[in-house]
TORKOL-4160 file (C-alpha; in steps of 0.2 Angstrom, whole numbers, padded with zeros to 4 digits, m for minus):
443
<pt num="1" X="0464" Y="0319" Z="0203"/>
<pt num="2" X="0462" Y="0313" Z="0222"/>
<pt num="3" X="0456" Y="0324" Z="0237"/>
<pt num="4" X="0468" Y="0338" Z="0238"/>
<pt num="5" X="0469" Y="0353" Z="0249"/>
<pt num="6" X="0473" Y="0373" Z="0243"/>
<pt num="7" X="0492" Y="0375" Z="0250"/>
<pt num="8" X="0505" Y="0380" Z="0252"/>
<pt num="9" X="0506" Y="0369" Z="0268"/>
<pt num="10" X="0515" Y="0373" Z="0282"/>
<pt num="11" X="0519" Y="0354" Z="0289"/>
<pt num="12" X="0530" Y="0347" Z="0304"/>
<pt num="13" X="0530" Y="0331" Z="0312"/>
<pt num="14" X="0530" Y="0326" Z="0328"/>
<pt num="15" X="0549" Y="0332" Z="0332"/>
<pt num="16" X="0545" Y="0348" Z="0325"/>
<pt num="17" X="0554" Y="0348" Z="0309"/>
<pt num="18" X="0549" Y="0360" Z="0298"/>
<pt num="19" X="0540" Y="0356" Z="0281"/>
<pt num="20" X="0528" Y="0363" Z="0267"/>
<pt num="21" X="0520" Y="0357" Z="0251"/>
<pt num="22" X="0513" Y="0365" Z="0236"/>
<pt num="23" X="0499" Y="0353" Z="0238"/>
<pt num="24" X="0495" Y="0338" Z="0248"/>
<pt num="25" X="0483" Y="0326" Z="0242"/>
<pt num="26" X="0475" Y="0311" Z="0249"/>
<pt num="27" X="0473" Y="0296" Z="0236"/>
<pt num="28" X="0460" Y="0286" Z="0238"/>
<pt num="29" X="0463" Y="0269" Z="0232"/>
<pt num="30" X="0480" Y="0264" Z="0220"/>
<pt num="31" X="0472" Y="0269" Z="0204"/>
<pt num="32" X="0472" Y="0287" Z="0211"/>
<pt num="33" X="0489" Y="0286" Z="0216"/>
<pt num="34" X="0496" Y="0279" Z="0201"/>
<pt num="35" X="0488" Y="0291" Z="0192"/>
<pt num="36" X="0494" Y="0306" Z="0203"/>
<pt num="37" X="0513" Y="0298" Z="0202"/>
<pt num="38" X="0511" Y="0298" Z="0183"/>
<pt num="39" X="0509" Y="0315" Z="0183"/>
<pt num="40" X="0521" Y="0321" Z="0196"/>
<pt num="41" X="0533" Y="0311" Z="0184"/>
<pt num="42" X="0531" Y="0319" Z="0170"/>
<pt num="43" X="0528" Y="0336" Z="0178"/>
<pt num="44" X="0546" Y="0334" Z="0189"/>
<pt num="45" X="0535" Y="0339" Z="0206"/>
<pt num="46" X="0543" Y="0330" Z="0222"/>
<pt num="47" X="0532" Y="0317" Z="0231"/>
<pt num="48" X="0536" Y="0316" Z="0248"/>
<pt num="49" X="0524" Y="0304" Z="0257"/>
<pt num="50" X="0518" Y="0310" Z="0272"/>
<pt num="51" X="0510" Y="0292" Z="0285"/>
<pt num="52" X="0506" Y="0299" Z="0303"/>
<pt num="53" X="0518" Y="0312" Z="0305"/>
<pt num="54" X="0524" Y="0304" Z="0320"/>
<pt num="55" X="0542" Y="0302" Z="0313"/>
<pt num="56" X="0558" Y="0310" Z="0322"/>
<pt num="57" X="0569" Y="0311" Z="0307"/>
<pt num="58" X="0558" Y="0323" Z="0295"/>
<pt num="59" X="0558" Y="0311" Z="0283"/>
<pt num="60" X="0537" Y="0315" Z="0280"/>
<pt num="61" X="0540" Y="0332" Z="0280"/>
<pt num="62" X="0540" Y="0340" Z="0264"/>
<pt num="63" X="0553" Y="0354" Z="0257"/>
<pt num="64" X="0541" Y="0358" Z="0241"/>
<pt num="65" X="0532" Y="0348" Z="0229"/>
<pt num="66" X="0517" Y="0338" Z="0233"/>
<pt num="67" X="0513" Y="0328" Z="0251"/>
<pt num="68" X="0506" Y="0314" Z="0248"/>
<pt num="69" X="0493" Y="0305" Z="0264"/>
<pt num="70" X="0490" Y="0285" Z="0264"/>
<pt num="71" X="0477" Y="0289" Z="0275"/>
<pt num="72" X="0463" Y="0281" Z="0267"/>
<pt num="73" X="0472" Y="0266" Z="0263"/>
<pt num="74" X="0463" Y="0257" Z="0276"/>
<pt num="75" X="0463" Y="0237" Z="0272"/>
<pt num="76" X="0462" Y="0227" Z="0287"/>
<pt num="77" X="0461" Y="0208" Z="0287"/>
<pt num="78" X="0467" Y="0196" Z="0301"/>
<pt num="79" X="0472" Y="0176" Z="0296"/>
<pt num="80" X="0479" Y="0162" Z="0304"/>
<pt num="81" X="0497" Y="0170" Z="0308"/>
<pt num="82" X="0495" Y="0184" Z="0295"/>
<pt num="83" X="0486" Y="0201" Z="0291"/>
<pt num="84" X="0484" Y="0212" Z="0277"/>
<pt num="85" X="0486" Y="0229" Z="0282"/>
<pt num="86" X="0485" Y="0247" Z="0270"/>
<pt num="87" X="0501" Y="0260" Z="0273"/>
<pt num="88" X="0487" Y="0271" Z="0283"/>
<pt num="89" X="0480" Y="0258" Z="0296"/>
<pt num="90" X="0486" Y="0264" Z="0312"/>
<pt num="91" X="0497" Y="0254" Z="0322"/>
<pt num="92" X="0487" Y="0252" Z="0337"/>
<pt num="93" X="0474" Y="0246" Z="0325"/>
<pt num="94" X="0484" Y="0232" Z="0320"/>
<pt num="95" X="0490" Y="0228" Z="0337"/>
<pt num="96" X="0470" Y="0228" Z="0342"/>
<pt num="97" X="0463" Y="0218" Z="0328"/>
<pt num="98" X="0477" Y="0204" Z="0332"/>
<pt num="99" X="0474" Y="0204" Z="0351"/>
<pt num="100" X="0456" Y="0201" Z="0348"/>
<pt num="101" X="0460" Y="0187" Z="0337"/>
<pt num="102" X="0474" Y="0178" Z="0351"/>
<pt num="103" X="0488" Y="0186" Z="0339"/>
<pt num="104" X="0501" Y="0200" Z="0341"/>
<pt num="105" X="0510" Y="0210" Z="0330"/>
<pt num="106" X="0528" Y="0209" Z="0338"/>
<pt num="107" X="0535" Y="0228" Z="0334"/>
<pt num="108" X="0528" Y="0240" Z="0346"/>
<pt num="109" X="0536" Y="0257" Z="0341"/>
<pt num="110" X="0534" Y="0270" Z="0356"/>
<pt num="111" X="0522" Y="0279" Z="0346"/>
<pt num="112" X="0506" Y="0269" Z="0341"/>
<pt num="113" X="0496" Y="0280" Z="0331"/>
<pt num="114" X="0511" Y="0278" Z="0319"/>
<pt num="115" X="0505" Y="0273" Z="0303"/>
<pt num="116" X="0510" Y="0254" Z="0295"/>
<pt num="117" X="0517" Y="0263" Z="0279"/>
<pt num="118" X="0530" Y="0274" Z="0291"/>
<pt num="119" X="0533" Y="0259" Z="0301"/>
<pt num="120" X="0540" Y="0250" Z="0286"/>
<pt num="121" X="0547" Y="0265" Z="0278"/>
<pt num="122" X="0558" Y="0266" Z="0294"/>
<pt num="123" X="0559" Y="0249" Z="0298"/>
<pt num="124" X="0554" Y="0254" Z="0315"/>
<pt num="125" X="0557" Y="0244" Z="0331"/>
<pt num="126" X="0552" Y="0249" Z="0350"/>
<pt num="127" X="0556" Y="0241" Z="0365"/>
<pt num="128" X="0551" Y="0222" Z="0360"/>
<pt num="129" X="0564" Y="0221" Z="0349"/>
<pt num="130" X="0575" Y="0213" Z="0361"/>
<pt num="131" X="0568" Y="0196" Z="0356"/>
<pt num="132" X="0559" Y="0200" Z="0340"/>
<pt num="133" X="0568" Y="0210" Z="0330"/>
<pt num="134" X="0562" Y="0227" Z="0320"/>
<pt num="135" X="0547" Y="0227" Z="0308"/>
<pt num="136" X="0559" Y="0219" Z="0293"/>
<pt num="137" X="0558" Y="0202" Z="0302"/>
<pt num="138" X="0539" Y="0203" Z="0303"/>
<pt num="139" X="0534" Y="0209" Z="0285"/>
<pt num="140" X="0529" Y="0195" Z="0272"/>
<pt num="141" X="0525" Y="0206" Z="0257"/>
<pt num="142" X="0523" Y="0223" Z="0251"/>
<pt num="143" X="0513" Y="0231" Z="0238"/>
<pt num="144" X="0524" Y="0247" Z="0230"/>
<pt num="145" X="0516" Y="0261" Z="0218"/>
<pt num="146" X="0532" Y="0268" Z="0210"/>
<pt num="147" X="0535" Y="0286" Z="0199"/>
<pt num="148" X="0529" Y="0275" Z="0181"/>
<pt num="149" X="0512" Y="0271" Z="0188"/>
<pt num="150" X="0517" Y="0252" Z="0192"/>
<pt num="151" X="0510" Y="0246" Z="0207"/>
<pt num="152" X="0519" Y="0229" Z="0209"/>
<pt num="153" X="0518" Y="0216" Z="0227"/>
<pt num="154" X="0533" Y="0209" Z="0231"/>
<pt num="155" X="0530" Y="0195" Z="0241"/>
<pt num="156" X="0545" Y="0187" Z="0253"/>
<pt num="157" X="0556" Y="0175" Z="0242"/>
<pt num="158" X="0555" Y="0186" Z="0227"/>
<pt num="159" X="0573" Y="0189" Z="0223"/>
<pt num="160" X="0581" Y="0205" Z="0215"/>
<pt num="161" X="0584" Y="0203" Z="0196"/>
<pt num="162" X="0598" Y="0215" Z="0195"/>
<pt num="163" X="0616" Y="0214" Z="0205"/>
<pt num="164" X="0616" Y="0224" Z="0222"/>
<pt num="165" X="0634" Y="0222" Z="0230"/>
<pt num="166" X="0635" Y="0216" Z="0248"/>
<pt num="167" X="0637" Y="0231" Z="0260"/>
<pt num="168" X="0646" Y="0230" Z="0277"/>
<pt num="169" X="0632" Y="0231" Z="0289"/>
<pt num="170" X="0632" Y="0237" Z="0308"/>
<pt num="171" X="0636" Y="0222" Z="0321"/>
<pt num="172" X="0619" Y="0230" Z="0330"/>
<pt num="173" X="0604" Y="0219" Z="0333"/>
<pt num="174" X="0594" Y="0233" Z="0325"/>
<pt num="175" X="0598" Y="0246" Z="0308"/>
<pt num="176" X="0589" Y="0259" Z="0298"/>
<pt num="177" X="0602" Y="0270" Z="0291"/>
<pt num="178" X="0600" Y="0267" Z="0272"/>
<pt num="179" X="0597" Y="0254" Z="0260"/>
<pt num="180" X="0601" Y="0234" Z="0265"/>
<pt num="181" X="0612" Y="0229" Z="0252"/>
<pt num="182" X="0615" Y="0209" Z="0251"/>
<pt num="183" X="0615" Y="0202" Z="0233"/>
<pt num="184" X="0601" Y="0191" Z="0229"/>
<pt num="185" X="0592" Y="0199" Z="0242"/>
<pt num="186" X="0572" Y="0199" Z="0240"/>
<pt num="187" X="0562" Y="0211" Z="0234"/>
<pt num="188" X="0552" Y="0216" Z="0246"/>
<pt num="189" X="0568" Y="0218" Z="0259"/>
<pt num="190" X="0574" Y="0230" Z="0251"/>
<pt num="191" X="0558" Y="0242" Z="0254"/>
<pt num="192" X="0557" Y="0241" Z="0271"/>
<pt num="193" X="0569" Y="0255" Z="0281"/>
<pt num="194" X="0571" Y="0265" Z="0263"/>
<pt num="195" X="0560" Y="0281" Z="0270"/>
<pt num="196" X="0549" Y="0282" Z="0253"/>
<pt num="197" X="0564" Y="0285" Z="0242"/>
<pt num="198" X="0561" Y="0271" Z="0231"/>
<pt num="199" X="0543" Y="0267" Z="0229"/>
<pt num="200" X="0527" Y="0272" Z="0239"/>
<pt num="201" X="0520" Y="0255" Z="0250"/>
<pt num="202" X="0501" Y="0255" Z="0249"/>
<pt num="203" X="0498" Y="0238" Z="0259"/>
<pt num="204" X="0508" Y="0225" Z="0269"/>
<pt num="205" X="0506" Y="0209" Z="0273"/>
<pt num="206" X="0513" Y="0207" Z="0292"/>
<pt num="207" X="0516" Y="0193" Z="0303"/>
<pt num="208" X="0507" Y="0189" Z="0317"/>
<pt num="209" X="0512" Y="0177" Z="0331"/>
<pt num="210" X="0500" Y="0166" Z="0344"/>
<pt num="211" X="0496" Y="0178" Z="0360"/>
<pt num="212" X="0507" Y="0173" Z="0376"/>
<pt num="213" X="0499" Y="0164" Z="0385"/>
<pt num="214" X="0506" Y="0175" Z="0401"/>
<pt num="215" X="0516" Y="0190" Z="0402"/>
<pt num="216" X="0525" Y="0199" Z="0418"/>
<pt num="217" X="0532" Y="0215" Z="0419"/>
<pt num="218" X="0541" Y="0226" Z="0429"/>
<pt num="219" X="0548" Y="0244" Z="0433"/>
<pt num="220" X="0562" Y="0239" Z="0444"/>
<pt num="221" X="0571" Y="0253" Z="0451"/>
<pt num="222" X="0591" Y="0255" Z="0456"/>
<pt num="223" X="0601" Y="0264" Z="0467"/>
<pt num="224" X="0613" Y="0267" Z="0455"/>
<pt num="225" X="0616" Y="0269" Z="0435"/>
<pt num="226" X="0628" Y="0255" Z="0438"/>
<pt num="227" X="0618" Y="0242" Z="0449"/>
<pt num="228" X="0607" Y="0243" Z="0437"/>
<pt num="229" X="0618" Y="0240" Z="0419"/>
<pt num="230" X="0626" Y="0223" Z="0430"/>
<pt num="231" X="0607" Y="0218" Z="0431"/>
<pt num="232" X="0604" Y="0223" Z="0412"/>
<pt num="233" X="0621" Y="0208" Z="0409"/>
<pt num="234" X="0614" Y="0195" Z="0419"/>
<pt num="235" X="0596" Y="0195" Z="0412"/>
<pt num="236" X="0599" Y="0199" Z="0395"/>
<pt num="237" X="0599" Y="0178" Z="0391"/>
<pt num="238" X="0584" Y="0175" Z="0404"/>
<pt num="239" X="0574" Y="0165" Z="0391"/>
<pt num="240" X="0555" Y="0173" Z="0386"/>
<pt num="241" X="0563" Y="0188" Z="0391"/>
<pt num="242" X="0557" Y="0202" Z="0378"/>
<pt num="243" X="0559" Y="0220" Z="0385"/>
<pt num="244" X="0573" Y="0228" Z="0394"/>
<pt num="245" X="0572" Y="0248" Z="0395"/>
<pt num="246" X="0581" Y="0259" Z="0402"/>
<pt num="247" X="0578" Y="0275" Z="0412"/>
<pt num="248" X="0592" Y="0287" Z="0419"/>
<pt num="249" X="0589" Y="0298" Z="0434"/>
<pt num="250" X="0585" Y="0314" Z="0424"/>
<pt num="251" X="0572" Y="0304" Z="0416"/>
<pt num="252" X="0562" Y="0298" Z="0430"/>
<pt num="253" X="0565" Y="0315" Z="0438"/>
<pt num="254" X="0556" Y="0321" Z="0421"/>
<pt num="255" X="0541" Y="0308" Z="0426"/>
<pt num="256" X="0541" Y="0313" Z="0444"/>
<pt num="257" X="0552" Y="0298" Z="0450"/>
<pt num="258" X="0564" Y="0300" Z="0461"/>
<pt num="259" X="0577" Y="0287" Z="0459"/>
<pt num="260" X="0593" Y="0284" Z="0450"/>
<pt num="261" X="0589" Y="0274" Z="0437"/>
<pt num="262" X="0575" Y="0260" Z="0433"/>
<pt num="263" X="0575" Y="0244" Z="0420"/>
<pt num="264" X="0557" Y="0240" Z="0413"/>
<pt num="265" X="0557" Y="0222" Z="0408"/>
<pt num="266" X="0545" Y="0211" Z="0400"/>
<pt num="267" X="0545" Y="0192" Z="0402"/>
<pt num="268" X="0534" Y="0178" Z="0394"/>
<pt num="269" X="0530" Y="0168" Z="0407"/>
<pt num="270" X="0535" Y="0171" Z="0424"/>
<pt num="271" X="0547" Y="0186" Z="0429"/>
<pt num="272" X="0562" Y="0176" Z="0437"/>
<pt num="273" X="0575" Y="0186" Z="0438"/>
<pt num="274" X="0589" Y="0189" Z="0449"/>
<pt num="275" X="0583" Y="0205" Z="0460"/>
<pt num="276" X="0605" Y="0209" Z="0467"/>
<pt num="277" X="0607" Y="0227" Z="0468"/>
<pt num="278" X="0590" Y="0230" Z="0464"/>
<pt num="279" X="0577" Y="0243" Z="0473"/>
<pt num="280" X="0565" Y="0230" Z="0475"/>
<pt num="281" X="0550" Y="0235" Z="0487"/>
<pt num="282" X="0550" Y="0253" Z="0477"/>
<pt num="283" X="0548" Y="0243" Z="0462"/>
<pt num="284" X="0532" Y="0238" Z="0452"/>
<pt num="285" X="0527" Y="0220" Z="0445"/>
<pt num="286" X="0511" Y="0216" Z="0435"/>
<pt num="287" X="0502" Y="0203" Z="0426"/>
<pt num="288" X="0484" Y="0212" Z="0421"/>
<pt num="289" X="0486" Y="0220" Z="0403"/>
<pt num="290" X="0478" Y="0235" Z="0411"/>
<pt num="291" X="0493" Y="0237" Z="0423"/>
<pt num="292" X="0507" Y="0232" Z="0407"/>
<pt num="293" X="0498" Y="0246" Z="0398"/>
<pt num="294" X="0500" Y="0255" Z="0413"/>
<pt num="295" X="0520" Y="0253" Z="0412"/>
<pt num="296" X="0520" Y="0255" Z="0395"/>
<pt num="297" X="0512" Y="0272" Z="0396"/>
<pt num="298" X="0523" Y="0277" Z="0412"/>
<pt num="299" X="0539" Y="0275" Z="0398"/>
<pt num="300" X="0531" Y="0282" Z="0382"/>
<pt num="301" X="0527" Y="0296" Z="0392"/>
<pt num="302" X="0544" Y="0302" Z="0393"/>
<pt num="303" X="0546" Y="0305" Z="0374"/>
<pt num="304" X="0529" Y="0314" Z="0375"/>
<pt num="305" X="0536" Y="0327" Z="0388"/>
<pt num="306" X="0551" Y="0327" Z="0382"/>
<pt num="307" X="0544" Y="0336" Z="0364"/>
<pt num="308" X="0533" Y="0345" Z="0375"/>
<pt num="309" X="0549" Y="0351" Z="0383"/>
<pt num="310" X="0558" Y="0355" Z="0369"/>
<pt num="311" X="0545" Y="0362" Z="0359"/>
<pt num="312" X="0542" Y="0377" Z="0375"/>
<pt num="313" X="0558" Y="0380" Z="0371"/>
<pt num="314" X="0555" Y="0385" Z="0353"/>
<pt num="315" X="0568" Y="0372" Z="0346"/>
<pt num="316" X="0568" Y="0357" Z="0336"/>
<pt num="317" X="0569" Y="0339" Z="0346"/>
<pt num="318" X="0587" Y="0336" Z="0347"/>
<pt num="319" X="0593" Y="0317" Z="0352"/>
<pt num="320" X="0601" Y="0302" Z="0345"/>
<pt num="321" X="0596" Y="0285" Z="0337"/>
<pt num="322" X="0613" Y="0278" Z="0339"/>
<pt num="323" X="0614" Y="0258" Z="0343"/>
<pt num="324" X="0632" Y="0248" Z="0345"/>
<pt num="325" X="0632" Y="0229" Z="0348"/>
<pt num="326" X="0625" Y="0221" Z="0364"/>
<pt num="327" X="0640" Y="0219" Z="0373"/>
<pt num="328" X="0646" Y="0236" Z="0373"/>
<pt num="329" X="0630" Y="0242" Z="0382"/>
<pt num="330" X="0641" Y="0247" Z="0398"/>
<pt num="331" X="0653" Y="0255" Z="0388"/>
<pt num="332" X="0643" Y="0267" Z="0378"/>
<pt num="333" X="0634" Y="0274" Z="0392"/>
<pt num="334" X="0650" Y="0278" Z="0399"/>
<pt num="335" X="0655" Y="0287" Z="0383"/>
<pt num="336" X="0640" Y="0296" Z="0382"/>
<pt num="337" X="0641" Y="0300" Z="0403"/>
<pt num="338" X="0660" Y="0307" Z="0398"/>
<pt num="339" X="0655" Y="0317" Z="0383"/>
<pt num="340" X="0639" Y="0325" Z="0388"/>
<pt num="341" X="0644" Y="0329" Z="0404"/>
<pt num="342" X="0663" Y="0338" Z="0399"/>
<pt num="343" X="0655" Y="0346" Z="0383"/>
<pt num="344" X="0636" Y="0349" Z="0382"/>
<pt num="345" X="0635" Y="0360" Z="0397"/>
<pt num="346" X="0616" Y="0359" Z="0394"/>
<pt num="347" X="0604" Y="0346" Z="0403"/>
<pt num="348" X="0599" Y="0327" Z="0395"/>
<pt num="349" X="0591" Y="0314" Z="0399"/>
<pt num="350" X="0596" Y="0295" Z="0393"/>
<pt num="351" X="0586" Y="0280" Z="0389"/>
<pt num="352" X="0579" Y="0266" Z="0379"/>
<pt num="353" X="0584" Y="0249" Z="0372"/>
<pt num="354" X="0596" Y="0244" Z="0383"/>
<pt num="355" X="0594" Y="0228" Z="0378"/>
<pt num="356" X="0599" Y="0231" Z="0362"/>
<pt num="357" X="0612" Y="0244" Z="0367"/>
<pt num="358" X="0601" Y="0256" Z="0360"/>
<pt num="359" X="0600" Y="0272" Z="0370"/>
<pt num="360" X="0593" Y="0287" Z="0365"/>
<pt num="361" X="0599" Y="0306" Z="0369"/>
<pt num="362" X="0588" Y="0320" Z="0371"/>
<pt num="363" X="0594" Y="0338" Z="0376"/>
<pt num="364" X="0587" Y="0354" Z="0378"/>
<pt num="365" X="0593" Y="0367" Z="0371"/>
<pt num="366" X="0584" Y="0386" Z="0370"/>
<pt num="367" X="0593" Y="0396" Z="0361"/>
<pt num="368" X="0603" Y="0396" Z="0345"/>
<pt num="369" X="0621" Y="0396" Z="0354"/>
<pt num="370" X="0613" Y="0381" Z="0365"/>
<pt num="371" X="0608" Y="0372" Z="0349"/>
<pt num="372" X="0620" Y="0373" Z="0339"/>
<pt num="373" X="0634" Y="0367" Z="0352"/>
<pt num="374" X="0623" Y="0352" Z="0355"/>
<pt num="375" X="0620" Y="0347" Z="0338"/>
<pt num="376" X="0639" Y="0346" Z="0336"/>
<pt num="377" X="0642" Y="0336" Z="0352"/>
<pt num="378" X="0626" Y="0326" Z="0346"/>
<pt num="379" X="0634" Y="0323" Z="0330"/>
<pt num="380" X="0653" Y="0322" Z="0337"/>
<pt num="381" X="0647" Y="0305" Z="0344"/>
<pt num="382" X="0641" Y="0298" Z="0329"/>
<pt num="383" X="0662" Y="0294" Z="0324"/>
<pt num="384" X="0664" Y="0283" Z="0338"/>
<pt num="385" X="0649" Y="0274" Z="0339"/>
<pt num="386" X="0654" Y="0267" Z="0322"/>
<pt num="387" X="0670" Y="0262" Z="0327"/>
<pt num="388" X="0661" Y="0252" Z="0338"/>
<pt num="389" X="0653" Y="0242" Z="0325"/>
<pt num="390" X="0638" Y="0254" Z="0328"/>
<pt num="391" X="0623" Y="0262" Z="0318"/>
<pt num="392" X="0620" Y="0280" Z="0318"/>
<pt num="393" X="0603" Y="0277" Z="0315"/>
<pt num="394" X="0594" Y="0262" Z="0323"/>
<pt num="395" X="0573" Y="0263" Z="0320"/>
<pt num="396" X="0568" Y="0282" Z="0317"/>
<pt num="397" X="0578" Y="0281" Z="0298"/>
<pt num="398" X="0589" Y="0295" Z="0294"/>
<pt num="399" X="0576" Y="0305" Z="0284"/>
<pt num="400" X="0582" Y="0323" Z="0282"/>
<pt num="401" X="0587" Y="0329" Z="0299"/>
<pt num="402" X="0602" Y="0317" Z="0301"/>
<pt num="403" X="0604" Y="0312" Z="0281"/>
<pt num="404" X="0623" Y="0321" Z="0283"/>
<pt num="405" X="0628" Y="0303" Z="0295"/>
<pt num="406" X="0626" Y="0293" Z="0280"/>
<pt num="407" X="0643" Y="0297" Z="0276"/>
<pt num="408" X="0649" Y="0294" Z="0294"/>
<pt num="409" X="0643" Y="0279" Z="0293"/>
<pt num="410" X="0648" Y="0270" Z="0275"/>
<pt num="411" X="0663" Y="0274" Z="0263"/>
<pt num="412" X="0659" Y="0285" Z="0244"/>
<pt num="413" X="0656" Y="0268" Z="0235"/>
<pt num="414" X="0644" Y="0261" Z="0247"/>
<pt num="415" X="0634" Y="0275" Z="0248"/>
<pt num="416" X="0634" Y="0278" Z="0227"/>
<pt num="417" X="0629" Y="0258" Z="0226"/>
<pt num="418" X="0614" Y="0265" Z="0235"/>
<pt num="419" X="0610" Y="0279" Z="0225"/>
<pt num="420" X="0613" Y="0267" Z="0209"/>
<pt num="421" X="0598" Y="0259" Z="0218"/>
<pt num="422" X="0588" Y="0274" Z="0219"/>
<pt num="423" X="0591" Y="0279" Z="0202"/>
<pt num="424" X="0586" Y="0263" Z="0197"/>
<pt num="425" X="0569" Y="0265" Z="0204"/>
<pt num="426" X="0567" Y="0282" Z="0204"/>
<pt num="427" X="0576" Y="0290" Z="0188"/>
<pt num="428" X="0570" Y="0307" Z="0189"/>
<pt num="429" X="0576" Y="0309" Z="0211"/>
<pt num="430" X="0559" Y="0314" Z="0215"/>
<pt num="431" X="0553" Y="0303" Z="0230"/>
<pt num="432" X="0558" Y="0308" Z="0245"/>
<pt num="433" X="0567" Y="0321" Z="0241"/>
<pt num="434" X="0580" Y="0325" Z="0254"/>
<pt num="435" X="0580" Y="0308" Z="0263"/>
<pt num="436" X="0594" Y="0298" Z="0269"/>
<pt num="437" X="0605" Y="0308" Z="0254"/>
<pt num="438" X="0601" Y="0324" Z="0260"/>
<pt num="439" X="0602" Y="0331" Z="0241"/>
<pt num="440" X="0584" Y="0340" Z="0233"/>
<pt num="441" X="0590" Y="0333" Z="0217"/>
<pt num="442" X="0604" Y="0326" Z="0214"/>
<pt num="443" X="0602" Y="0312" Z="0198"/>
């Protein structure tokens, strides 16, 4: 049997959801793994697979059974346009490898030390989604150890050879609330975004693109939340342009900046973008990656001391992953200004992908009372959003903690075609357990 530690393990990720396994053990190659799902099968044990821990949906966080780490999965080869990569290379690692080869791996989640396997399970995204899209568009192939001790690559072309009905689907630019149902949909599509429910992926073969030759960025700050949403609409077409981020007032107050609101943008080339309305001598341009990095770590930070905030507090992270299509950017911050402010009574902070009108929510609550009520005005959101034409989860995957929106977001039979899928792969409801259906078993 692979490496293994004496448990049980107490285990939470990054949010702070709580976990624990039986046993956790550590695989070292697929003929380990396939040998441990063998067992687990025939034994009925859970397998939740645990990546990085960096997830914010406790889908890596165990409730029993064995935890099972992709760590030493650690294949790492950059082509031409192309590298293979195992589910435990870092993410930074990748991003490293390709920059030194004049490549880049287009999906930059906020957290880096995320692992490649939990990147795919989530179909994670970050901020340069905006002109790339989310870690489904970038993935060539995928290599999946499943419950029967198969390990099968499912390169991109492979179709399904069984019927999967089309499911309506989110007008967002971004989605990771379930299964991607299309009929005659590939193989390997179907993997990513489905939060180790189905299969475990050991390696990946990712995309890579040439390096830009230039980059600008920018933290331009605003004098008002809406000055700066009429700059969001007139740049969103700027061509090259690949990042716009949003940060409200309590935000930058929470990184020691005192203005109303700021826009981080990214553009290949040269920035050109008109400055109306904006703060522009408070504001911050750069070309050197050093100073990029810079920026990048000025708006990563904010999720960092926001745990940090929330965890003082002795409570899980509470916040949203709710996206609606572009165009109703201006009108979902206004939703969530009206709703929050009437009903939450506790502070917030807003920010993200406002390119993609993707705006996160985090709040602090410290005590039960405080939790509880904001979890329901959290959730309380979740109906209109999709009457928007929106997704109630947009990168971080539902996993366990927000599971119950499944059924906010698609109709009984939707969600049984799903589970007809799961079934289909994983007979016995035994990876994962908990994930996107919220059941512990539930054949």
């Amino acid at each position: 049997m692979p490496a293994r530690q004496s448990t049980p393990l107490e285990i939470t990720d990054v949010s702070g959801y709580p976990g624990h396994a039986d046993q956790v053990f550590s695989p070292r190659d697929e003929e380990e793994l396939a040998a441990l799902l063998v067992r687990a099968s025939e034994e009925r044990i859970p397998v939740t697979t645990m990546g990085a821990m960096t997830g914010l949906a406790g889908g890596a966080a165990p409730q029993g059974g064995w935890g099972v780490t992709m760590a030493r999965f650690r294949r790492l080869e950059i082509q031409a346009g192309r590298a293979r990569v195992g589910a435990g290379v870092l993410l930074k690692e990748v991003q490293a490898a390709a920059a030194a080869a004049a490549q880049f791996y287009a999906p930059d989640p906020t957290e880096n030390t995320s692992s490649i396997g939990g990147n795919i399970a989530a179909n994670a995204s970050g901020s340069r989604s905006f002109l790339y899209g989310a870690t489904r568009r970038h993935v060539l192939a995928v290599q999946v150890a499943f419950m029967d001790g198969r390990i099968v690559e499912y390169r991109h072309g492979q179709k399904l050879d069984f019927d999967v009905p089309q499911i309506p689907l989110p007008q967002t630019t971004k989605h990771s609330a379930g299964y991607r149902l299309t009929p005659r949909m590939d193989f390997a599509d179907l993997f990513v975004g489905s939060e180790g429910t189905l299969g475990i992926v050991t390696e990946a073969e990712l995309q890579l693109l040439p390096a830009p030759n230039r980059i600008m960025a920018g933290v331009v700050f605003f004098p008002s939340e809406e000055t700066a949403i009429d700059a969001v609409e007139r740049w969103r077409p700027a061509p090259g342009l690949r990042m716009l981020e949003y940060l409200d007032r309590a935000s930058l107050q929470m990184m020691d900046e005192h203005f109303n609101a700021a826009v981080i943008v990214e553009q290949e080339g040269e920035i050109d973008l008109d400055m109306n309305g904006a703060l522009e001598n408070d504001s911050w341009f750069a070309t050197s990656p050093a100073d990029r990095e810079r920026f990048r770590r000025f708006r990563h930070g904010l999720g960092e001391r926001a745990n940090l905030r929330i965890r003082q507090g002795g409570y899980m992270k509470l916040g949203t992953d709710y996206a609606v299509p572009r165009d109703r950017a201006r009108q979902v911050l206004e939703l969530y200004r009206g709703t929050l402010d009437r009903d939450l009574k506790l502070p917030y902070v807003i920010y993200g992908h406002i390119g993609d009108a993707h705006l996160h929510i985090n709040t602090f609550p410290s005590s039960k009372p405080e939790f509880d009520r904001a979890k329901g005005v959290l959730d309380g959101l979740a109906y209109p959003i999709v009457a928007m034409g929106g997704t109630v989860g947009a990168e971080h995957g539902l996993g366990k903690r927000k599971a119950h929106l499944l059924s906010v977001q698609y109709k009984p039979d939707t969600i049984e075609a799903m589970r007809a899928v799961k079934r289909r792969f994983d007979p016995h409801w035994l990876l994962g357990q908990g994930n996107l259906f919220g059941e512990r078993n539930s054949v």
